[in-house]
N, C-alpha and C positions, 0 to 999 in steps of 0.2 A: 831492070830488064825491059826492052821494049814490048810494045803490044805484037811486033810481030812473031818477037822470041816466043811471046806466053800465047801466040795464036801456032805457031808450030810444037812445042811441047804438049799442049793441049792434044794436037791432029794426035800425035806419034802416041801421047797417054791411049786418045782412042783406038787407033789401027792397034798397038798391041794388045791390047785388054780384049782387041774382040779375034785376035789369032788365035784360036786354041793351042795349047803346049807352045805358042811364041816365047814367054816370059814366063820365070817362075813364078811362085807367091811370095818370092823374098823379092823379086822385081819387083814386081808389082808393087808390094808392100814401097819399096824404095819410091819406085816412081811416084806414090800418090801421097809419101812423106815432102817429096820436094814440092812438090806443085803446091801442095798445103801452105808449107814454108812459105814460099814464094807469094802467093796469095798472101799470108799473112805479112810477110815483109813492104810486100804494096802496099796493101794496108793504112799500114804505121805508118809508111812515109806521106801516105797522104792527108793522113790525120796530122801529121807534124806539121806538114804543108799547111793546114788550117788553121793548127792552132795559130802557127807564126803571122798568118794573114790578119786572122782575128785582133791580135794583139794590136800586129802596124795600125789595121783600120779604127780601133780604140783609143792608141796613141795621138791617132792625127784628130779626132773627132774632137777629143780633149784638149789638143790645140786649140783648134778651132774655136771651141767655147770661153776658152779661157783668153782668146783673142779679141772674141768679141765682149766679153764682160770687160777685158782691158781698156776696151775702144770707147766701151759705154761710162766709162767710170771717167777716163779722160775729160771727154766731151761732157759730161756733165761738171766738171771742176773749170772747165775753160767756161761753160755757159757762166755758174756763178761768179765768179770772179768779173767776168763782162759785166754780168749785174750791179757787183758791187762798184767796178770801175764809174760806171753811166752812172750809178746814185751821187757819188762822188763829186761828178761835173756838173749837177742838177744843185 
């Protein structure tokens, strides 16, 4: 639901609750079941939102590391190798 939905459900929760005899208490009760809902369904999607975030940005970090220890282990096997090569021609 957008912020405007949950910015108009909100007004309407208010104006009614403050009409006296506007809404029953089974309204009422109703209306302040949904908004809860709602609220809590935001919620969750946004915590899901984060979790998934968290994860991608852990994935990539892990890259990343496991990129650079690649690079590092390379470059140190080309250095010796040069070593032994140059001892070689001495």
């Amino acid at each position: 639901m957008c912020s405007k939905c949950y910015a108009q459900g909100w007004s309407a929760l208010i104006l009614h609750s403050g009409l006296p005899g506007a809404m029953t208490s089974q309204e009422e009760a109703s209306s302040f079941r949904r908004f809860f809902q709602y609220v809590e369904d935001s919620g969750l999607r946004t915590y899901d939102g984060l979790v998934i975030q968290n994860a991608s940005d852990i994935a990539r970090e892990s890259d990343r590391i496991r990129n650079q220890t690649n690079w590092t282990y390379l470059q140190e096997k080309h250095q010796k190798k040069r070593r032994q090569e140059e001892a070689i021609k001495r």
